[in-house]
N, C-alpha and C positions, 0 to 999 in steps of 0.2 A: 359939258359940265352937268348936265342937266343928266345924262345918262349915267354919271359917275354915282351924283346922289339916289336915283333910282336903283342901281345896285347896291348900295349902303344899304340904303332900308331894307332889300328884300332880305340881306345876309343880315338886318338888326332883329327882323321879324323870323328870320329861321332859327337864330342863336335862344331868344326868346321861347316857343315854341320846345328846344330841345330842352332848356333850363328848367322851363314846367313840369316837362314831360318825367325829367331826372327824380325832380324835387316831390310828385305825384308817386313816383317807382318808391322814390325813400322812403315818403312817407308809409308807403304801404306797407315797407319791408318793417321797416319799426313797429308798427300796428299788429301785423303777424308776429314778431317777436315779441313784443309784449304779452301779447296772449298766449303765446303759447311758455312764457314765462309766469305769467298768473297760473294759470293751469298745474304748470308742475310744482309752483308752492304748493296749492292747493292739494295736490295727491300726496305731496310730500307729508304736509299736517295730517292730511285723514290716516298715511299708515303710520306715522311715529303715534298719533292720539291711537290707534288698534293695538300697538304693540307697546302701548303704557307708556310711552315717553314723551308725555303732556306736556314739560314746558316747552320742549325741543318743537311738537305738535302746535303750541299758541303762539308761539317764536312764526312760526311759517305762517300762522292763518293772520296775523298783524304784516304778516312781509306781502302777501294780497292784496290786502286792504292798500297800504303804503303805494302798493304798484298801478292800483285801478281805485283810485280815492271816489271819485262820480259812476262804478259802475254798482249793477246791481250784486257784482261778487263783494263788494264793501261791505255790506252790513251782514250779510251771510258768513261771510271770515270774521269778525269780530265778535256773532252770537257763537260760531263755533271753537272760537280762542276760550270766551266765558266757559262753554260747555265743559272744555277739554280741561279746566281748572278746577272745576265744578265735580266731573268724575273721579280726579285723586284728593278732593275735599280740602283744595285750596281755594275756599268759602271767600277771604275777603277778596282776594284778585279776580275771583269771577263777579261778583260784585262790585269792584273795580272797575271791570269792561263793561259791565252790562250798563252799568250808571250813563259810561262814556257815549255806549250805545244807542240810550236814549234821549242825550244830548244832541250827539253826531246825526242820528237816522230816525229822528221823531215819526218819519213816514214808513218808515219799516214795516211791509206788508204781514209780517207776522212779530207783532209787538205784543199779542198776547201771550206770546211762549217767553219771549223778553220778562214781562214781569212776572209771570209763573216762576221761569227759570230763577229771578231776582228774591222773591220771595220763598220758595224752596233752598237756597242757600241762606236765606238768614233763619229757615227753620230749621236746618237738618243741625242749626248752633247751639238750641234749647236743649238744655243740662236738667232741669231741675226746676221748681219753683223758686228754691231758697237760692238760686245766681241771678244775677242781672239780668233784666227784663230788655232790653236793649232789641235780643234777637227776636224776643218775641212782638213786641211793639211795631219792628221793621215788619217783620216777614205778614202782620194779619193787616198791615196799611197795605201793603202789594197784594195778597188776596181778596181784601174788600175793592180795591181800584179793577183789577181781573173782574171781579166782577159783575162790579156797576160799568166799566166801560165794556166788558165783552162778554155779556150774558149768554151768548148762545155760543163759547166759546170751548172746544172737548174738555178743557184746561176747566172752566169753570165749577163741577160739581167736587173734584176733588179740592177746590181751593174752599168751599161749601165746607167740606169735612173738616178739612185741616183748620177751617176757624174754628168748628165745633172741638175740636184736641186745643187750639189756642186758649179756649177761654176756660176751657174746664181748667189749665194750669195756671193761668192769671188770678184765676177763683180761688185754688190751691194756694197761692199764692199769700193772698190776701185774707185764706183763713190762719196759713199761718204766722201770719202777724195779727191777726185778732188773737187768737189764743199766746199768744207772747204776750202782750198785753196783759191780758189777762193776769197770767203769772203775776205781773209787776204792778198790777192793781193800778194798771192805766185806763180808766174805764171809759172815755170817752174817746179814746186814743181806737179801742178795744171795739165801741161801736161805730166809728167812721168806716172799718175794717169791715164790719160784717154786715153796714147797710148797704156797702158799695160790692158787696154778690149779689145782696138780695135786690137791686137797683141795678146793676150793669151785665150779671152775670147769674138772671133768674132761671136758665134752660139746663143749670148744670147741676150736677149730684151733690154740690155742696150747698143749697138753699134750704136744705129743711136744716142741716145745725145751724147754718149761719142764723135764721131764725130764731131756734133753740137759744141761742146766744145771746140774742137781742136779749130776750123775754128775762135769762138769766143774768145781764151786767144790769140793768134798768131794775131786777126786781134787790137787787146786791145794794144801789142807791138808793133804793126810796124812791123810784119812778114807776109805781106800781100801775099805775094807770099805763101807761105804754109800755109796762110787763105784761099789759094784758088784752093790748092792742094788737102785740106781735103774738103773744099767745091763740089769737083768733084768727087771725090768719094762718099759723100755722097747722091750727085746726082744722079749717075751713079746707084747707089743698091738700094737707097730709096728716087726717085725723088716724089714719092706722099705722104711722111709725113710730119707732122706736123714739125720736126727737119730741113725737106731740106727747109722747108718755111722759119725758122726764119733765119738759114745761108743767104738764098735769101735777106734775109732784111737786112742783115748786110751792104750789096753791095749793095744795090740802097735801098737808103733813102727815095726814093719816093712810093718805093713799097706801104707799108702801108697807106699810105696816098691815093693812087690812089684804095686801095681795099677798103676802106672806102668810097669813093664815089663810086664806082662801086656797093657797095651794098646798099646804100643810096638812087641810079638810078631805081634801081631794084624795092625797095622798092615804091617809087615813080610812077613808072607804073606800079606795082601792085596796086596801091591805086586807080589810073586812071579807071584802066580796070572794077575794082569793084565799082566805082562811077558811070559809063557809065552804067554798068548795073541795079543798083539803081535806076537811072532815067528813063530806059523803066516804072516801075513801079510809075514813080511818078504823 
């Protein structure tokens, strides 16, 4: 009896043993299948995205992801689905992935290219000052984050630029709805408009009108005192433009009038000098 159970177990412990050994082979053959199923979406997306056919391209680098969710091909197929979106300028679906991306793979070794990329799709959107600020608003929140979190990042100097092109049309913007105003003899509408350049958007080419403006809707009311407040400042940074000129004329009436003849004068003995000379030959 005793030899009978003795051979049970040693045939329970070889059955064991072989089932491991199986279930060890399978596992491994699925593992090698899998990868090498990863792998051919992957090449699959990089030449449909070479040979132009993006969605077909983001279709495969999302079939990646689906297939290796925890490896590090996951977040790499998903910046490259945004990318492949991104290159025939279907702006909201790559913005769409990338969003997800930063959800899904917070850790994502290269999350700098992540909000470049992000941010560059909401700016390649910007039409105009006179459309909806929307794109613009997104895309310099994604350039300023680039680069308060990744200042030493290749990505960062150009996102540097690109805010300096943001604000100059925000500026734009913003003048042209102060001078709308203007028209409709909105005046206080007029200067919320042109203190918020001279206040938020002091680096850009448009502070010396926005200035000009002040000096001219305040001196239009009767706020002549801070006509001449902005008048001095505008003096003080840019006493030799064309904008400190016209404030100048606001305040003496006669300016214009005296530089009229002044160049009138000029003109006149100029005419002199070259008459004089005329005449040695005549």
């Amino acid at each position: 009896m005793k030899k009978i159970y003795f051979f049970i177990s040693i045939l329970v412990f070889i059955m064991n043993i072989s089932c491991s050994k199986n279930i060890k082979e399978k596992s491994v053959i699925n593992e090698t299948e899998l990868n090498e199923q990863v792998l051919e979406a992957y090449k699959e997306g990089l030449k449909s995205l070479n040979d132009g056919d993006v969605l077909f391209a983001a279709k495969k680098f999302n079939e990646v992801e689906i297939l290796y969710p925890l490896s590090v091909w996951a977040p790499k197929s998903s910046l490259m689905a945004a990318y492949a979106y991104y290159s025939q300028d279907y702006y909201s679906d790559a913005i769409a992935e990338l969003e997800r991306l930063k959800k899904v793979y917070p850790r994502y070794n290269h999350m700098d290219y992540v909000h470049y990329l992000l941010a560059i799709s909401h700016y390649e959107q910007i039409v105009d000052e006179k459309k909806d600020l929307q794109s613009l608003v997104k895309a310099k929140q994604n350039f300023n984050f680039l680069i308060k979190e990744f200042p030493n990042s290749e990505y960062a100097l150009d996102a540097t630029f690109k805010i300096d092109l943001i604000n100059d049309i925000l500026a734009a913007k913003q003048m042209y709805l102060g001078r709308y105003y203007i028209d409709r003899k909105k005046w206080i509408a007029a200067i919320n408009r042109f203190r918020t350049v001279v206040d938020e958007f002091e680096t850009t080419e448009y502070t010396e009108e926005a200035l000009h403006r002040l000096v001219e809707v305040h001196y239009k009311i009767g706020l002549k005192n801070e006509a001449k407040k902005y008048a001095n400042i505008l003096g003080y940074n840019y006493q030799s433009s064309e904008w400190y000129e016209n404030s100048y004329i606001i305040f003496n009436k006669k300016y214009e009038e005296n530089k009229i003849m002044k160049i009138k004068k000029e003109k006149e003995k100029s005419n002199s000098i070259f008459n004089k000379f005329m005449s040695l030959f005549g």
